[in-house]
C-alpha positions as CSV (number, residue, x, y, z in Angstrom):
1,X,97.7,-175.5,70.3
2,X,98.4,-171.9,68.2
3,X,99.6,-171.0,71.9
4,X,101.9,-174.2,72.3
5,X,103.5,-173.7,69.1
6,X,104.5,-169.6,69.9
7,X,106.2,-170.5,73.2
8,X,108.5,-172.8,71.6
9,X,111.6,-171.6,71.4
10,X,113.8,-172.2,67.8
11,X,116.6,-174.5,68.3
12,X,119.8,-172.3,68.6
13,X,123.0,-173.1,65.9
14,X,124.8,-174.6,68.5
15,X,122.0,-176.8,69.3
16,X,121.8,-178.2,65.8
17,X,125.9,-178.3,66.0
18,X,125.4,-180.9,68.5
19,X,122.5,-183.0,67.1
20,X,124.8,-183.1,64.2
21,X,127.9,-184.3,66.0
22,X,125.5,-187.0,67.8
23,X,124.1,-188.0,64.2
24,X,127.7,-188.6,62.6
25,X,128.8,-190.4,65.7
26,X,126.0,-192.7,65.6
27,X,125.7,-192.8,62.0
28,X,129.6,-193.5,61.1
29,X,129.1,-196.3,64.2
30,X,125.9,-198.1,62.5
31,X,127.7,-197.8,58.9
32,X,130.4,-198.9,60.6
33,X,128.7,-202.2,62.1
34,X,127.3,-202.9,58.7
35,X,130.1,-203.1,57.4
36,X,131.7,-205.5,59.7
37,X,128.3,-207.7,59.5
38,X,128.7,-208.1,55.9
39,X,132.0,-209.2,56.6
40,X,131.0,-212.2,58.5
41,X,127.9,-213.0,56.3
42,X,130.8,-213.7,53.4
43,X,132.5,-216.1,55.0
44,X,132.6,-219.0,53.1
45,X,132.9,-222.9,54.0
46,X,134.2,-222.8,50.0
47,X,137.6,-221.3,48.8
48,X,138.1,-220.0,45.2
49,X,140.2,-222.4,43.4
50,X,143.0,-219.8,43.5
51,X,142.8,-219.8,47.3
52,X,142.6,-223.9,47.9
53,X,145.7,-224.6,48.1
54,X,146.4,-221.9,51.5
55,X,144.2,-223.8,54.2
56,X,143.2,-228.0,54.8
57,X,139.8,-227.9,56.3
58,X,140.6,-227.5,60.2
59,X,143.2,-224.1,59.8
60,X,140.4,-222.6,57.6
61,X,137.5,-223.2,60.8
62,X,140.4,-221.7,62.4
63,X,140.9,-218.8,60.4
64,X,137.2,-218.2,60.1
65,X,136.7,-218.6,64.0
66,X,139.7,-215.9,64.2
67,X,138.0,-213.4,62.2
68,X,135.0,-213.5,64.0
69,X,136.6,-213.1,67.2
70,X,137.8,-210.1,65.7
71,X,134.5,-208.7,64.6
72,X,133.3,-209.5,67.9
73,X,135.9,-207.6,69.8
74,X,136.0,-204.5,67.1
75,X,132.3,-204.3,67.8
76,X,132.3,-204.8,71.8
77,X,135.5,-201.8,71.6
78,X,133.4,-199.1,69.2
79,X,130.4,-199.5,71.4
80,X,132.2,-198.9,73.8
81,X,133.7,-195.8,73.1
82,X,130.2,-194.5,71.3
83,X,128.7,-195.3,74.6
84,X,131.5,-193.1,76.2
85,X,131.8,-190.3,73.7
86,X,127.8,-190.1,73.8
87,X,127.7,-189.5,77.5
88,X,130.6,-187.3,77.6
89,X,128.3,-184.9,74.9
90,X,124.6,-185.3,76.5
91,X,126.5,-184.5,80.5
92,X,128.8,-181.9,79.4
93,X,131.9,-183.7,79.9
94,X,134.1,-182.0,77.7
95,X,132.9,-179.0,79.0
96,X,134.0,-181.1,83.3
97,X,137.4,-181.3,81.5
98,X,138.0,-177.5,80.2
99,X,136.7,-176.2,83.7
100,X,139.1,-179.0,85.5
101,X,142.1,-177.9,82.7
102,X,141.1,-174.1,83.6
103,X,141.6,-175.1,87.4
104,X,145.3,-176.1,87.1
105,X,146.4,-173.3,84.7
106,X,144.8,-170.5,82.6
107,X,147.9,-170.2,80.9
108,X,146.7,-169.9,76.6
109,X,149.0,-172.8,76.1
110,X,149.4,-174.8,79.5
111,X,145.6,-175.4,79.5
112,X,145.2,-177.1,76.1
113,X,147.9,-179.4,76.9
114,X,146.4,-180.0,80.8
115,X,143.0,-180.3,78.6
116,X,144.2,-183.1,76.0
117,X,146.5,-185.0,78.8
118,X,143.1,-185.6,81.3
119,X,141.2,-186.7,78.2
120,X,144.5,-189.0,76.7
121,X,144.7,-190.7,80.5
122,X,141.0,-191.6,80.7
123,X,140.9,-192.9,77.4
124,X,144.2,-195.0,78.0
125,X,142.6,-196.6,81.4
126,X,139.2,-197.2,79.7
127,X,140.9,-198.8,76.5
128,X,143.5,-200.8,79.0
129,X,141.4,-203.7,79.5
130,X,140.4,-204.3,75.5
131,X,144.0,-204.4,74.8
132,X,145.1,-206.4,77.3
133,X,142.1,-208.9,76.1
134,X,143.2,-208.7,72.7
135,X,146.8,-209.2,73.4
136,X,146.7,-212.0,75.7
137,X,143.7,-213.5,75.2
138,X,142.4,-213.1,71.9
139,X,145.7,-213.0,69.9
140,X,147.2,-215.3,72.3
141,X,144.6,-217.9,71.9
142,X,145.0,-218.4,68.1
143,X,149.6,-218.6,69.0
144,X,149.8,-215.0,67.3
145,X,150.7,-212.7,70.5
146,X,154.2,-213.4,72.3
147,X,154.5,-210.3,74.3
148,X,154.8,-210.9,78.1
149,X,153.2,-208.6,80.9
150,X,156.0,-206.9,81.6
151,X,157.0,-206.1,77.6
152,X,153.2,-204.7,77.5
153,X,153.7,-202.5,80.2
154,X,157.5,-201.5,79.4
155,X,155.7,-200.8,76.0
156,X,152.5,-198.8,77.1
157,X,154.7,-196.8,79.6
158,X,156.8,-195.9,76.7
159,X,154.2,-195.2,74.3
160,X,152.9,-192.4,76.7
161,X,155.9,-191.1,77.0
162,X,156.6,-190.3,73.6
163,X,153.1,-189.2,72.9
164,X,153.3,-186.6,75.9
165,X,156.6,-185.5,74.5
166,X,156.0,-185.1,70.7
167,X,152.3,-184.5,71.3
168,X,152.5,-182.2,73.6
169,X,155.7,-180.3,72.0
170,X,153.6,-180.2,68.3
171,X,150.3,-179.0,70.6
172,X,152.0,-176.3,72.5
173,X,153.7,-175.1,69.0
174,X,150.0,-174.8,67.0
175,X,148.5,-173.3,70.1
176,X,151.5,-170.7,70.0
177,X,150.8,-170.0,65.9
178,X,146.9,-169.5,66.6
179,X,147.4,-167.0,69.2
180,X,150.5,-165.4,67.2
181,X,148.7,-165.6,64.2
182,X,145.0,-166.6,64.7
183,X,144.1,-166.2,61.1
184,X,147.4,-167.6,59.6
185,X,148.2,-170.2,62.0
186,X,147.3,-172.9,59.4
187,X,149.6,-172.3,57.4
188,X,152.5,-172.7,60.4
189,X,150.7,-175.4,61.4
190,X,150.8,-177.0,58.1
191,X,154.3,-176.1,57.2
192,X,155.1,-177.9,60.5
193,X,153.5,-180.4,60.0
194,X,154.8,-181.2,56.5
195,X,158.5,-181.1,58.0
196,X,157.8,-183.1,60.9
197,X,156.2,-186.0,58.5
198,X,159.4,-185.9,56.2
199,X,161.3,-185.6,59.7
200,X,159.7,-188.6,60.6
201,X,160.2,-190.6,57.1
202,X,163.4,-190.0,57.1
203,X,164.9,-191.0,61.0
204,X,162.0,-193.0,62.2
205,X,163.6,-196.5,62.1
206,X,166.7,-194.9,63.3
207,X,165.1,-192.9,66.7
208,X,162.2,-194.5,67.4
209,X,162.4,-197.9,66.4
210,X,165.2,-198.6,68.9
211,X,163.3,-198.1,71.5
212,X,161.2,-200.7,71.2
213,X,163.1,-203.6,69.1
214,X,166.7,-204.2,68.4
215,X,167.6,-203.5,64.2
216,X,171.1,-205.9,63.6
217,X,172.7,-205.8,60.2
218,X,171.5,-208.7,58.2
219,X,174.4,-211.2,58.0
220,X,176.3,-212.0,54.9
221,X,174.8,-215.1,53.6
222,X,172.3,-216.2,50.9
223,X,170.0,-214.4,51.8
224,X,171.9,-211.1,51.7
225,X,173.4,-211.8,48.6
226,X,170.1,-212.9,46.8
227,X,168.8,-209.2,47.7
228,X,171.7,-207.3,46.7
229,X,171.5,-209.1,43.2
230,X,167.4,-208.5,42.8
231,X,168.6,-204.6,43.9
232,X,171.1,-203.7,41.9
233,X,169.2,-206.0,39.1
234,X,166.5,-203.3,39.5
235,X,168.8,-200.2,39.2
236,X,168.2,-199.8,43.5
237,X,171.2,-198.9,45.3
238,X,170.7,-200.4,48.8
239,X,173.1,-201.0,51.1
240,X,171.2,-200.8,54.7
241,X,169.0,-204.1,55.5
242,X,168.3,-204.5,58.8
243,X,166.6,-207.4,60.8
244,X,164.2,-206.5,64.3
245,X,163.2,-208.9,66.6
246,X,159.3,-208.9,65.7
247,X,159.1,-212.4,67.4
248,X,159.6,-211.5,71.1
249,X,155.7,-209.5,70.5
250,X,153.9,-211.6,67.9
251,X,154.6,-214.4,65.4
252,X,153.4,-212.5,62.5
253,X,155.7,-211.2,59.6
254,X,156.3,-207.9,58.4
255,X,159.1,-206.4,55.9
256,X,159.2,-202.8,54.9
257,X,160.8,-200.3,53.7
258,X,161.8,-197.0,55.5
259,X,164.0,-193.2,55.4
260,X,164.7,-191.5,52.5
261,X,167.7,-190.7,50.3
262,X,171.2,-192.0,52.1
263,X,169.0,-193.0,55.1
264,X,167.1,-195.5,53.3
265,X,167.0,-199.3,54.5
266,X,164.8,-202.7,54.2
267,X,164.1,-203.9,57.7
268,X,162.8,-207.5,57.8
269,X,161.0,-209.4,61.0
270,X,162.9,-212.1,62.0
271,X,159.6,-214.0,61.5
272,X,159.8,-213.6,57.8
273,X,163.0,-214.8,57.4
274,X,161.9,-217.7,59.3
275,X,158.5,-218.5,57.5
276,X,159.8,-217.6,53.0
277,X,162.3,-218.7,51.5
278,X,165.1,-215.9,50.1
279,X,163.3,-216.6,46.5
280,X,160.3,-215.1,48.5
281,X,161.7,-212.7,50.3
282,X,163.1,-211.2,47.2
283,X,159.9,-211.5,45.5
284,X,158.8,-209.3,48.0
285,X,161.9,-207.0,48.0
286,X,161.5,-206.5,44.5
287,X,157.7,-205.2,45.3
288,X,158.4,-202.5,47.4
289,X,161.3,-201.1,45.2
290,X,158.8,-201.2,42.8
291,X,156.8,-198.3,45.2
292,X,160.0,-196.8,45.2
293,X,160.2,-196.9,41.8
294,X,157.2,-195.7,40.3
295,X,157.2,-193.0,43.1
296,X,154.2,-193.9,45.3
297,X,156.0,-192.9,48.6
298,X,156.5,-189.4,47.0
299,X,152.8,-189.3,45.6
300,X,151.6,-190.3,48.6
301,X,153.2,-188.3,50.7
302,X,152.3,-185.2,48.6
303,X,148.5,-186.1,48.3
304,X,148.5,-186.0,52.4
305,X,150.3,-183.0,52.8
306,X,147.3,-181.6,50.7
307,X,144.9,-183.0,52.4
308,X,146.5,-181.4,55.7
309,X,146.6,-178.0,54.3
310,X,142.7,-178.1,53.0
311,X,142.1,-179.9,56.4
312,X,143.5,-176.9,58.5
313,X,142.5,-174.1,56.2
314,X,138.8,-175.0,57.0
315,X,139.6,-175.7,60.6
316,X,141.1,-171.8,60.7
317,X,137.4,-170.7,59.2
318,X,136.1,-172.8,62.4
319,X,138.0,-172.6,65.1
320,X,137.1,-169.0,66.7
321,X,133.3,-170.1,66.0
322,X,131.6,-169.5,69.4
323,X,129.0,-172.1,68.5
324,X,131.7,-175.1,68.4
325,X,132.5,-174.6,72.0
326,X,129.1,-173.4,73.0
327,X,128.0,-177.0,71.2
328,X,129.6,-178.8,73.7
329,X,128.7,-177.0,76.5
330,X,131.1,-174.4,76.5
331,X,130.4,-170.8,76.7
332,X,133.8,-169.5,75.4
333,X,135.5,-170.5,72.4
334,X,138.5,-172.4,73.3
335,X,141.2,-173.6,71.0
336,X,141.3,-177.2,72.4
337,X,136.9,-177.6,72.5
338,X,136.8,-176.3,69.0
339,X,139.0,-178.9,67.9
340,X,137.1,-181.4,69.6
341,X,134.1,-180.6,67.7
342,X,136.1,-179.6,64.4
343,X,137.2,-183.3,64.9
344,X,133.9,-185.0,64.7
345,X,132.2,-182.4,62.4
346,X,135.1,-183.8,59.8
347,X,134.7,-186.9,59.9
348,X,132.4,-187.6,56.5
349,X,134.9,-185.6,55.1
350,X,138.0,-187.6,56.0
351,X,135.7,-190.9,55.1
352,X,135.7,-189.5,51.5
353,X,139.2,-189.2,51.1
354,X,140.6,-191.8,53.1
355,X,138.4,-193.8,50.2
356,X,140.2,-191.8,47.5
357,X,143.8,-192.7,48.9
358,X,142.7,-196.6,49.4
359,X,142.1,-196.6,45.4
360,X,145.1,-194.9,44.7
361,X,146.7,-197.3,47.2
362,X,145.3,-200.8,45.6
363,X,146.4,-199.5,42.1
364,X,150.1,-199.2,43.5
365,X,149.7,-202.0,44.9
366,X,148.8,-203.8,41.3
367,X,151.8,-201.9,39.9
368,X,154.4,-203.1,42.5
369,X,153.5,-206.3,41.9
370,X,154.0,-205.6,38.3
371,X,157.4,-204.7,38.8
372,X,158.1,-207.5,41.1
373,X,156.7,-209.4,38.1
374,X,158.8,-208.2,35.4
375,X,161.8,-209.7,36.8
376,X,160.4,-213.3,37.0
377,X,159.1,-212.9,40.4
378,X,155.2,-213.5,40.1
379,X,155.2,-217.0,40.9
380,X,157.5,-216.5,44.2
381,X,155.5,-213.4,45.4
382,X,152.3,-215.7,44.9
383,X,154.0,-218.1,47.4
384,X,155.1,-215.5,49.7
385,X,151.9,-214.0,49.8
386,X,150.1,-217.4,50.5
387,X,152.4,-218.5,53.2
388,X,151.6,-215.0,54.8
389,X,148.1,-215.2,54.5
390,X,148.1,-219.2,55.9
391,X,150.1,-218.1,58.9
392,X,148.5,-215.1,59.6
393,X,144.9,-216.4,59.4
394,X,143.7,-214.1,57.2
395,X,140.2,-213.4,55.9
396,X,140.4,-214.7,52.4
397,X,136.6,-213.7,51.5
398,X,136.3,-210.8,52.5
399,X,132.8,-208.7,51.1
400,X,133.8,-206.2,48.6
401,X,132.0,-203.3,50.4
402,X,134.4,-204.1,53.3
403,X,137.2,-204.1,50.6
404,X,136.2,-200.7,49.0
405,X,135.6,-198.8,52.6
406,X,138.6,-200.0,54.1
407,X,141.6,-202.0,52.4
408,X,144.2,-200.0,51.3
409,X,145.9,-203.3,49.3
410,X,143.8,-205.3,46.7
411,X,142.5,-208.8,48.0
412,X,144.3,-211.6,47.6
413,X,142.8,-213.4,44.9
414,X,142.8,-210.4,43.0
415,X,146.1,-210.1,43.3
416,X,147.0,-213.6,42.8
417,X,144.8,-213.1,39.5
418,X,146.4,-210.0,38.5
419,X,150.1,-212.1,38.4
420,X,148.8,-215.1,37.2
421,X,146.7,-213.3,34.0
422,X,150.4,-211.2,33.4
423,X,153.1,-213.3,34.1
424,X,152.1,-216.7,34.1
């Protein structure tokens, strides 16, 4: 035995790098599931008295047979992609990928890109057939998806498109900071990231939204007078409100607010218009001016451009770390296999604070509805959030561990509560 024990070799650091990543990847998956089980053990045959009124008997089977198709398909997917991600780790496939990436270009920024663009393909046709299941089978069966083979494809091909384009252009310009910089390239990184996310705040309905739905000035009407009243009623100059065509892909509604400054504008989905009335739809105009107002967009945006700075700061302490490649099978340290591992090492951490900015995001949630409140709105943004919920088939019992982990608005009833207790 004493002889046993002297010939066994010590596990190296990489060695217990990748027992780790294999313990948060099956870990975060089994929490994960848990979560999602509890989810379904709530569902009640009983609504709170709040919450009657939604759903007769038969849409609330409905709704509840909805949700666990749901659970059923989010568990079939992350298996899926555990089972995937585990055999890519115990057979050295990231490690297939670099020497493949390596084979069609050496180049210090060609590779990564090569690198990211064989594991974003594989991933696309292994994911194909879940969407196409939840888009036309799933969501179709329940009346929700509208989208017809050839929109799907139009829309994956374009999807790809952008992502090689943006992806690849923001890629190639950190790759070109690390090896201009190495130590300081977080900071490049982060400043351009910061400018590409206010970029993106500011022209995103205008650039990328058209290329996927149509935008039309909202016509003068009712409606359109009704929100230009509850706007300039709440000190909000607004004088861009758009409608898109959210029907010709799914039946469920959607209003929101987008750009910044001049560029500012209220798109709303045809299918809202359709499914409130305009005292509704102002109800819920008046809520998001009330994010506006009380500055959420800014705080928000602020608290993730710090998380992206700490984020990258420890990444630059990781990065050039040897044992992060050599973890997953790599014996040099590559930029694109350290961010790989970097990626799954992080993940407790980004659980933790993606927890922090759900509670900040339920309290602005409270507080817009306060707003929307003030100016006699409460009992119309009930409504609208009722009719919503009803034609949505949403979860209205959901378990409050689900709720903490994962919602980033309050629940329903709480909400309706919260309105009810203030402004009824």
């Amino acid at each position: 035995m004493y002889y046993y024990l002297q010939n066994i070799h010590p596990m190296t650091a990489s060695q217990i790098i990748f027992i780790i990543i294999v313990a948060i990847l099956v870990i975060h998956f089994l929490f994960e599931s848990w979560l999602e089980y509890l989810n379904l053990k709530n569902l009640s045959e009983k609504l709170p008295s709040e919450l009657s009124d939604i759903y007769d008997s038969a849409k609330h089977r409905q709704s509840q047979q909805y949700e666990k198709g749901n659970i059923r398909f989010g568990f079939t997917v992350s298996t899926a992609n555990l089972i995937i991600i585990l055999l890519m780790l115990f057979w050295d496939g990231f490690a297939y990928v670099d020497r493949l990436a390596a084979s069609c270009s050496t180049h210090y920024i060609l590779q990564p890109i090569i690198f990211f663009a064989i594991l974003g393909v594989a991933l696309q046709l292994l994911n194909t057939p879940f969407s196409v299941y939840h888009t036309f089978v799933l969501e179709k069966k329940y009346g929700f998806s509208t989208t017809t083979p050839q929109l799907y494809i139009t829309d994956t091909i374009k999807n790809l498109l952008l992502t090689a384009i943006i992806g690849g252009g923001i890629l190639a310009l950190v790759v070109w900071f690390y090896h201009l910089t190495t130590d300081w390239f977080w900071v490049w990184t982060w400043i351009l990231m910061t400018v590409f996310s206010l970029f993106m705040a500011a022209f995103y309905s205008s650039l990328i939204v058209p290329l996927f739905n149509k935008q039309t000035p909202l016509e003068d009407g009712e409606l359109k007078t009704a929100i230009m009243q509850q706007a300039d009623a709440a000190g909000f100059q607004l004088d861009r409100i758009y409608t898109i065509d959210g029907s010709k892909r799914s039946t469920k509604a959607n209003a929101y607010f987008t750009g910044m400054g001049r560029k500012k504008r209220i798109v709303l989905y045809d299918t809202l218009i359709k499914e409130l009335s305009v005292d509704e739809i102002a109800a819920v105009l008046l809520h998001e001016i009330g994010h506006y107002r009380k500055k959420h967009i800014v705080t928000s945006m602020i608290l993730s451009v710090i998380q992206s700075g700490v984020m990258l700061y420890i990444f630059s302490l990781c990065v050039s770390q040897h044992v992060l490649s050599q973890s997953l099978g790599v014996n040099v340290a590559g930029f694109h296999i350290g961010l790989i591992a970097f990626g799954i090492l992080y993940t407790p951490i980004s659980i933790f604070t993606g927890l922090g900015m759900n509670v900040l995001s339920r309290k602005h949630e409270y507080q817009a509805d306060a707003f929307a409140g003030r100016f006699g709105k409460a009992d119309a943004l009930i409504g609208a959030l009722k009719k919503l919920s009803h034609n949505n088939l949403s979860n209205l019992t959901p378990h409050p561990f689900h709720v903490f982990f994962h919602y980033s608005h309050p629940t329903l009833l709480l909400r309706i509560q919260k309105l009810k207790g203030s402004y009824s």
